[in-house]
Phi, psi and omega in degrees: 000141191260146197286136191282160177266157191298134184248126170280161184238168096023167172249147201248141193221137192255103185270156215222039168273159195263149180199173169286005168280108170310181176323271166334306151327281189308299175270016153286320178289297172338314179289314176282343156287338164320287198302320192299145175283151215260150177284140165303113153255138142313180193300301171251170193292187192275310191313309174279350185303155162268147175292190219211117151250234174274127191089352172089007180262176184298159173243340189235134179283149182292168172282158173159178215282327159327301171298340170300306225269325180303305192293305162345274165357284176320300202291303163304331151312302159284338170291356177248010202020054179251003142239157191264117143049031199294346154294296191269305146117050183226177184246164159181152198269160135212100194277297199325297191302348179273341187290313180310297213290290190308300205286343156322280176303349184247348174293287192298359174265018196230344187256335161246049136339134171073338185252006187279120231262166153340269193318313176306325193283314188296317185284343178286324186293330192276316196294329164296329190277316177296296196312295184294330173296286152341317176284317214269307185268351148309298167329323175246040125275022159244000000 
């Protein structure tokens, strides 16, 4: 008769810190933590799950380059201080990191040629063309 397989088992981690719990105790409690079964992951990573707020709906839209390319976007912007901030809630320039920032959206749109859906080709082509328009007219107010 062929030998059924072995289930493997897992490793068990012990704190072995002094507490007011006996001997006996800490190992009782060790054994029902052995038994419980280990959690299960799904398809995605933690990173990606969206958290829960109030009511169980999502609080963060999911990632994907659309959302890559908005926050970039975002980032430039302020970096041009045509939004204030969200931490300090002031506008202030910085044209290099806004210069950085741009020419960043225009490596990925030169690095992902071919792989964008419509929308994607659209939102990159639109969000540059504002960007560099913007850039363009900071620049010549100072």
């Amino acid at each position: 008769m062929p030998e059924e397989p072995k289930e493997e088992q897992g490793f068990t981690i012990s704190d072995r810190r002094t507490s007011s719990l006996s001997t006996e105790e800490k190992e009782k409690r060790d054994r029902v933590e052995a038994e419980k079964p280990a959690p299960k992951m799904g398809p995605q990573s933690v990173l990606q799950q969206p958290s829960k707020g109030m009511g169980g709906r999502p609080e963060e839209p999911p990632l994907d380059f659309s959302s890559l390319l908005l926050s970039l976007g975002s980032s430039a912007l302020i970096q041009m201080g045509e939004v204030a901030d969200p931490v300090t809630h002031k506008a202030a320039k910085n044209l290099p990191a806004a210069k950085q920032t741009v020419d960043l959206i225009a490596l990925l749109k030169e690095k992902t040629k071919g792989n964008l859906t419509t929308e994607e080709g659209r939102l990159i082509d639109d969000l540059l063309y504002d960007l560099r328009l913007r850039f363009v007219r900071q620049t010549k107010q100072i």
